[in-house]
Backbone as CSV, one residue per row, in Angstrom:
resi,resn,N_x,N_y,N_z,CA_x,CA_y,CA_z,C_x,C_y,C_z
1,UNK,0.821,-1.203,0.000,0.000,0.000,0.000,0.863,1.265,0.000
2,UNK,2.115,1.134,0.840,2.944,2.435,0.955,3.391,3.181,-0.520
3,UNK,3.949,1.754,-0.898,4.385,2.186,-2.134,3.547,2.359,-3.755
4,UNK,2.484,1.695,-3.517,1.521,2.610,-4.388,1.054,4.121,-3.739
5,UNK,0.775,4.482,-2.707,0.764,5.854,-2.172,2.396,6.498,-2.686
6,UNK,3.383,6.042,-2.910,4.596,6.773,-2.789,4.244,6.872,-4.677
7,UNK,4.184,5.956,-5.590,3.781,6.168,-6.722,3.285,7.248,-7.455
8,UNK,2.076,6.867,-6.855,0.646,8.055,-7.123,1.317,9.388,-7.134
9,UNK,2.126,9.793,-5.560,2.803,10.662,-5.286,3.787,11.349,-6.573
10,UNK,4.950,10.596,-6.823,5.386,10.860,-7.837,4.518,10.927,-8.984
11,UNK,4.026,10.550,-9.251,3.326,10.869,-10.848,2.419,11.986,-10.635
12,UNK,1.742,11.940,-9.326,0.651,13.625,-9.508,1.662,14.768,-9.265
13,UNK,3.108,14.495,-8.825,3.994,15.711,-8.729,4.649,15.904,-10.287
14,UNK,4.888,14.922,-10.759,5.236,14.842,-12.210,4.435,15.623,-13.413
15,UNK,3.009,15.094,-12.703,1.945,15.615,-13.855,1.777,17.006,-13.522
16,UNK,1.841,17.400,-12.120,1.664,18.977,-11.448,2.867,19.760,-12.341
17,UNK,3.994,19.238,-12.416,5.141,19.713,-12.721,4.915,20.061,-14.593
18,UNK,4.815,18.961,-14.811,4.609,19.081,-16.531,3.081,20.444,-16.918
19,UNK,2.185,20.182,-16.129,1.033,21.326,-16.197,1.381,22.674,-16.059
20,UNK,1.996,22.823,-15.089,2.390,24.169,-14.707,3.279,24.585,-15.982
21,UNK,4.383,23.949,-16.490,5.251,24.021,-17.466,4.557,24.828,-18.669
22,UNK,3.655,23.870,-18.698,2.512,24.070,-19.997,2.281,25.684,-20.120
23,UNK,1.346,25.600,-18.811,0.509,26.755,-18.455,1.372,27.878,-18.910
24,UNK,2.936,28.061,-18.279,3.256,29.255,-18.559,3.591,29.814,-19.532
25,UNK,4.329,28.419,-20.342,4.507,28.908,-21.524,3.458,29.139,-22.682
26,UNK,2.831,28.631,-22.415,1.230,28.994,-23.281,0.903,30.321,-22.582
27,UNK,0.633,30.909,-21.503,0.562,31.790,-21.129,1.295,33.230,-21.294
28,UNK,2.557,32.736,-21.417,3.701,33.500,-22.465,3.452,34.055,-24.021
29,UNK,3.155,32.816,-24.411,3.096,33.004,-25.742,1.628,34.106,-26.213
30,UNK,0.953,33.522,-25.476,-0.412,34.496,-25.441,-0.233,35.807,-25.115
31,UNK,0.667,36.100,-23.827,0.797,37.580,-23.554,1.774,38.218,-24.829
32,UNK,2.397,37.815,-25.316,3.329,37.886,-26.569,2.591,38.459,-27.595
33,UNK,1.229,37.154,-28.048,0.383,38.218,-28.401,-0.566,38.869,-28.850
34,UNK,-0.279,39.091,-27.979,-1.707,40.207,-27.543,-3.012,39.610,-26.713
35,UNK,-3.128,38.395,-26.237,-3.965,37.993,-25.527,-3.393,37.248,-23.864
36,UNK,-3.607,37.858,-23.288,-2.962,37.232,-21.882,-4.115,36.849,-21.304
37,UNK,-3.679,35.775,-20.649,-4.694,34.714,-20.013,-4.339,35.343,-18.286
38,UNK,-5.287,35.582,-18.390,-5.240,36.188,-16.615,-4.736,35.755,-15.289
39,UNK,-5.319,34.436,-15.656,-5.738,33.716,-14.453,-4.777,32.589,-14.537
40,UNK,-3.217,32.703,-15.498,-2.315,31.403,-15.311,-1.312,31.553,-14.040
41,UNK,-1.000,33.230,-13.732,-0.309,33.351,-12.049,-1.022,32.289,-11.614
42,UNK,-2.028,32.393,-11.160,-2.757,32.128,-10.481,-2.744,30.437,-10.017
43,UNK,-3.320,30.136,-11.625,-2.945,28.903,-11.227,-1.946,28.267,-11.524
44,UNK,-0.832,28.932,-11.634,0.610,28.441,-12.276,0.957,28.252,-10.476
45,UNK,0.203,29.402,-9.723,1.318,29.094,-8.364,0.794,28.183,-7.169
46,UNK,-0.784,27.777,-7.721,-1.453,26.665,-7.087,-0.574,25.756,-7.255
47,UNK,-0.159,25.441,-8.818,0.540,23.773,-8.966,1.665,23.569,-8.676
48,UNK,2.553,25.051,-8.788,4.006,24.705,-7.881,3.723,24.418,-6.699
49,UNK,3.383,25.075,-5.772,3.247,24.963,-4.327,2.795,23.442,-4.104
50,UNK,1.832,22.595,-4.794,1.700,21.451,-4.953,3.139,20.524,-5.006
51,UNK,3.469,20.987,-6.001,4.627,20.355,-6.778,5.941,20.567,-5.742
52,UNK,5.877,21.891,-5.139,7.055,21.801,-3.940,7.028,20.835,-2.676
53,UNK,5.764,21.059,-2.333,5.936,20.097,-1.331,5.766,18.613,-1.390
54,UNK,5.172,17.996,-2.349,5.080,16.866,-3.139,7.000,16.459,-3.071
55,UNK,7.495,16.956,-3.930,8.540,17.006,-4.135,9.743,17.002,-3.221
56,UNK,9.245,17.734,-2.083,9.741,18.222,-0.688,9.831,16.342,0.014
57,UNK,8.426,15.954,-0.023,8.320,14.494,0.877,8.923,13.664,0.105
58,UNK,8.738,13.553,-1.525,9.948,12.204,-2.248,11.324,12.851,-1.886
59,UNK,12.087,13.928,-1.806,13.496,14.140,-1.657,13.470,12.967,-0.153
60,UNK,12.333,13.135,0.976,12.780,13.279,2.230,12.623,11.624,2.340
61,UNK,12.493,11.112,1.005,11.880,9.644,1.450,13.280,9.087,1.129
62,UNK,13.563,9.696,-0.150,15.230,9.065,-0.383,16.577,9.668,0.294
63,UNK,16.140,10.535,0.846,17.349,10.554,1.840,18.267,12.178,0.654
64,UNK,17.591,12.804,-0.096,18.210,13.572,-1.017,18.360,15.153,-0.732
65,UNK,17.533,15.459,0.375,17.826,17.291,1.435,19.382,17.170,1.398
66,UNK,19.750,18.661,1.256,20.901,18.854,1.767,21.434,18.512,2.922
67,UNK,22.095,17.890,3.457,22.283,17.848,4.696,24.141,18.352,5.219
68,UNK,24.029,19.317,5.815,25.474,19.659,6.216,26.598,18.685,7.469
69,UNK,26.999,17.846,7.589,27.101,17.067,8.606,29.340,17.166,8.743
70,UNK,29.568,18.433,8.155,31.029,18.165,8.717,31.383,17.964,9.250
71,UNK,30.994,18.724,10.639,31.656,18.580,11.910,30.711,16.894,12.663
72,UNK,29.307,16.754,12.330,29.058,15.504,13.097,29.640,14.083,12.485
73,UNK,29.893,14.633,11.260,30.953,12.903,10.980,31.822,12.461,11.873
74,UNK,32.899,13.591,12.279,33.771,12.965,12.784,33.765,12.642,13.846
75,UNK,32.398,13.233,14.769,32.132,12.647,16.024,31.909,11.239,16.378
76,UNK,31.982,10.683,17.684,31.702,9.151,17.800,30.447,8.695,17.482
77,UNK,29.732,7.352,17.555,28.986,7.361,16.881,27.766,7.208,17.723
78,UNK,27.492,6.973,19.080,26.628,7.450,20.372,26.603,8.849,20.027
79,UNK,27.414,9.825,20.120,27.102,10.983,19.792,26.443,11.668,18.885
80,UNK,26.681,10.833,17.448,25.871,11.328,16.183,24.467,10.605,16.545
81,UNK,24.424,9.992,17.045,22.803,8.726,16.909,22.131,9.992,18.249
82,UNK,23.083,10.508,19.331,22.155,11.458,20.084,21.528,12.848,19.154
83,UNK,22.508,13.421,18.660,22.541,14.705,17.576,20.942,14.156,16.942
84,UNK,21.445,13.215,15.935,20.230,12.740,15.157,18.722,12.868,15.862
85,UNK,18.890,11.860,16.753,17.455,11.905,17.579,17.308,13.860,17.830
86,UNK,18.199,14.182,18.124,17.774,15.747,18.466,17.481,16.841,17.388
87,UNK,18.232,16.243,16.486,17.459,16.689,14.727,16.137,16.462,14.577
88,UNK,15.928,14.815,14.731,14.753,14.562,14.089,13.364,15.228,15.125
89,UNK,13.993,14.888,16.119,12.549,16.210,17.539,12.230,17.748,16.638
90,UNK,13.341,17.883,16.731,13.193,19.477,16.172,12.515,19.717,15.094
91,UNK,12.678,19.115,13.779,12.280,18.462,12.366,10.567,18.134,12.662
92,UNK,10.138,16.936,13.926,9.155,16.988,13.684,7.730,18.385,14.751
93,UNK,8.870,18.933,15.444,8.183,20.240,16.013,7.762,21.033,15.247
94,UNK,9.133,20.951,14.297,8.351,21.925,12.985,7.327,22.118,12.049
95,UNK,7.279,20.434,11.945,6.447,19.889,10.988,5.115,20.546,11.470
96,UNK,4.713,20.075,12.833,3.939,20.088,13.628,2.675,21.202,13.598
97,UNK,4.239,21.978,13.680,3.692,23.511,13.693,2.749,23.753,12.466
98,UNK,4.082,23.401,11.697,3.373,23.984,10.119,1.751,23.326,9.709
99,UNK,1.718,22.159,10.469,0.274,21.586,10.331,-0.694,22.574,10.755
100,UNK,-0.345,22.428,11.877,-1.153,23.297,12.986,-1.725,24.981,12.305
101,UNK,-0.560,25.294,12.266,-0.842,26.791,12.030,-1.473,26.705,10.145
102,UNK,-1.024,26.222,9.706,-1.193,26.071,8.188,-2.432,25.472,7.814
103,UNK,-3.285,25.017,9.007,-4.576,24.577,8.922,-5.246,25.638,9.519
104,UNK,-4.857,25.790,10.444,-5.811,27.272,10.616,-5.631,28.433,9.597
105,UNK,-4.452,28.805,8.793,-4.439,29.791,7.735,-5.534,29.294,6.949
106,UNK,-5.090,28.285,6.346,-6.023,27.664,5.173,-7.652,27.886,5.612
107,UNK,-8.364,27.727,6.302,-9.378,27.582,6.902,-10.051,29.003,7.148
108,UNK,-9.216,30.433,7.305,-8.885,31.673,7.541,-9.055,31.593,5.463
109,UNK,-8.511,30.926,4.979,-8.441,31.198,3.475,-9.703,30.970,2.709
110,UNK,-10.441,30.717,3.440,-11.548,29.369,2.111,-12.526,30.325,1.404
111,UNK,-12.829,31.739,2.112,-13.640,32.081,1.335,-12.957,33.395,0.376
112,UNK,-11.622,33.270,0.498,-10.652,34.236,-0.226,-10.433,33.303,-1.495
113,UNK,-10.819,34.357,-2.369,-10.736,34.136,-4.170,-9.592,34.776,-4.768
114,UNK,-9.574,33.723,-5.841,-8.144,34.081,-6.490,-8.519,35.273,-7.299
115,UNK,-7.796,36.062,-7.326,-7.995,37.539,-8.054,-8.591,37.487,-9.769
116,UNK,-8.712,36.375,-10.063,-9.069,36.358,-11.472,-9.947,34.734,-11.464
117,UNK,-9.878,34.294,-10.491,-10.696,33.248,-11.071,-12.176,33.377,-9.647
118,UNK,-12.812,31.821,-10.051,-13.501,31.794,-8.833,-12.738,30.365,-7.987
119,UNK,-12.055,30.441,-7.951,-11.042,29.170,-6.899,-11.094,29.849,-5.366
120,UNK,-10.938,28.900,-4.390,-11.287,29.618,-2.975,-9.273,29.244,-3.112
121,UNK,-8.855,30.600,-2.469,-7.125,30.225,-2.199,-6.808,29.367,-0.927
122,UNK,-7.772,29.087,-0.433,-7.692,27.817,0.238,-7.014,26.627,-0.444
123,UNK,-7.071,26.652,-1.553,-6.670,25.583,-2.494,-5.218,25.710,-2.320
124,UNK,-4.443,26.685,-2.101,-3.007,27.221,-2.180,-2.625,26.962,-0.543
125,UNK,-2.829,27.208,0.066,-2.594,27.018,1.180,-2.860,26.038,2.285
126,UNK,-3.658,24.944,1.386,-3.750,23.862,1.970,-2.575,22.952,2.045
127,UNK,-2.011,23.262,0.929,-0.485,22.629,0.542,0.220,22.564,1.508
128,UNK,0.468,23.567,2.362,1.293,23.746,3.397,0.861,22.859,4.859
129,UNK,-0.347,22.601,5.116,-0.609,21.504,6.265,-0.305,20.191,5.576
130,UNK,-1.122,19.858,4.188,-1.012,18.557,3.869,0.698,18.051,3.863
131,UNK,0.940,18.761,3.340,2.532,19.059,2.849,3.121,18.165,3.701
132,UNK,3.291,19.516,5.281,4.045,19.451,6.441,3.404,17.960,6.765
133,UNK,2.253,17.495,6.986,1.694,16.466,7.513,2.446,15.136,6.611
134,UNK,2.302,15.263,5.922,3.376,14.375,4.497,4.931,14.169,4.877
135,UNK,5.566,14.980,4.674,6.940,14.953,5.733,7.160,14.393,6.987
136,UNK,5.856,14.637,7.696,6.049,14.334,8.957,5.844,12.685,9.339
137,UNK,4.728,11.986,8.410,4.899,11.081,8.212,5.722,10.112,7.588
138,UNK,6.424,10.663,6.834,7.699,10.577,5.952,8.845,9.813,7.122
139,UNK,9.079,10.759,8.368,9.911,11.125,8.609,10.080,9.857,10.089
140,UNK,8.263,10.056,10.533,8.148,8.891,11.383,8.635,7.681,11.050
141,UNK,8.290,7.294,9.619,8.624,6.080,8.827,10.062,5.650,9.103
142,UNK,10.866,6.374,8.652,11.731,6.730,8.635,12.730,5.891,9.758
143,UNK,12.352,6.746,10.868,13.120,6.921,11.983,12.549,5.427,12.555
144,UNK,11.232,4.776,12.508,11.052,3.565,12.646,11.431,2.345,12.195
145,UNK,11.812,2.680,10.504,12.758,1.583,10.202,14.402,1.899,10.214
146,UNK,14.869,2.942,10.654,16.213,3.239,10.879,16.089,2.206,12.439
147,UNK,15.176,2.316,13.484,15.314,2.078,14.276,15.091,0.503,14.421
148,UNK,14.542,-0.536,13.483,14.151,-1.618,12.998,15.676,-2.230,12.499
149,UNK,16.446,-1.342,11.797,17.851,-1.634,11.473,18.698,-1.697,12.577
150,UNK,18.850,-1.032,13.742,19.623,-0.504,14.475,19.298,-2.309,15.385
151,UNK,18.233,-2.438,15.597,17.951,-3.648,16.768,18.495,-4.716,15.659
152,UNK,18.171,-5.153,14.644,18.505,-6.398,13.631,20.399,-6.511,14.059
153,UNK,21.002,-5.101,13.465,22.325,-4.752,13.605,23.031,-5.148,14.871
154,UNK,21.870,-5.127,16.224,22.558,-5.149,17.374,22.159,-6.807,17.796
155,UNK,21.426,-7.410,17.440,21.069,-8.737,17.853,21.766,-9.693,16.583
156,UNK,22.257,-9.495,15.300,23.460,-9.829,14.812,24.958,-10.137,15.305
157,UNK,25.177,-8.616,15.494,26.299,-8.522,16.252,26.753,-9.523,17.435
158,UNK,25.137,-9.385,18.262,25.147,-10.554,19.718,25.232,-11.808,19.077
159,UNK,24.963,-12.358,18.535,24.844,-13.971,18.105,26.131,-13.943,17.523
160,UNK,26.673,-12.865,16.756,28.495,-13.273,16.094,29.046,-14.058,17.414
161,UNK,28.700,-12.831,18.626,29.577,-13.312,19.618,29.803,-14.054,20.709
162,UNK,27.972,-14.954,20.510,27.989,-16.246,20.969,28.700,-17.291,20.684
């Protein structure tokens, strides 16, 4: 089931990605000339914002965020596994937040219209709870089978040295 949900994922960020593409440059070409389509801002920045955070949860599934870790490499490795756990708290406080508060914006949004169409911009700003909520589950996953590895790794180890 995960991985048809992770699928779907990629391909509606794919298809979000290729639409928007469309949109602008057709939208281009029209303002070029002489007919501009009003309402492609509009929804050109519905489907990124889609497409970012879509995009945002496959980076976070493969392990592909920047991550700066100079100085924690060379630390021991109790120390990096504490760091980590204290990353990933922080990571999901954030998330948290962004649910939280990003559901109440959105909700604050629903009866706000897009300046040229009739879309409630609720539609735009929903992105940002589902999003964060997406990551965050991402991230639980994550840290549950890192932690699924870590016990296999350590009850290995014990039987070598029976």
């Amino acid at each position: 089931m995960a991985k048809a949900l992770e699928r779907f994922e990629e391909y509606l960020s794919k298809i979000l990605l290729v639409l928007t593409v469309i949109l602008v440059f057709v939208a281009s070409l029209a303002r070029w000339a002489g007919y501009p389509i009003v309402w492609s801002v509009d929804i050109a920045q519905l489907l990124f914002i889609w497409v970012c955070f879509l995009g945002a949860n496959q980076a976070l599934r493969r392990g592909e965020h920047i991550g700066v870790d100079f100085v924690v490499r060379y630390l021991p490795a109790p120390v990096q596994r504490v760091l980590n756990a204290i990353h990933h708290v922080l990571i999901m406080a954030f998330l948290a937040t962004m649910v939280w508060y990003g559901t109440k914006l959105t909700l604050l949004n629903v009866e706000r219209r897009f300046s040229d169409t009739d879309l409630s911009y609720a539609w735009v700003t929903v992105a940002v709870p589902v999003g964060c909520f997406l990551l965050l589950v991402t991230l639980l996953r994550q840290i549950r089978l890192r932690g699924r590895k870590e016990v296999r790794k350590t009850e290995t180890s014990e039987s070598a040295r029976v």
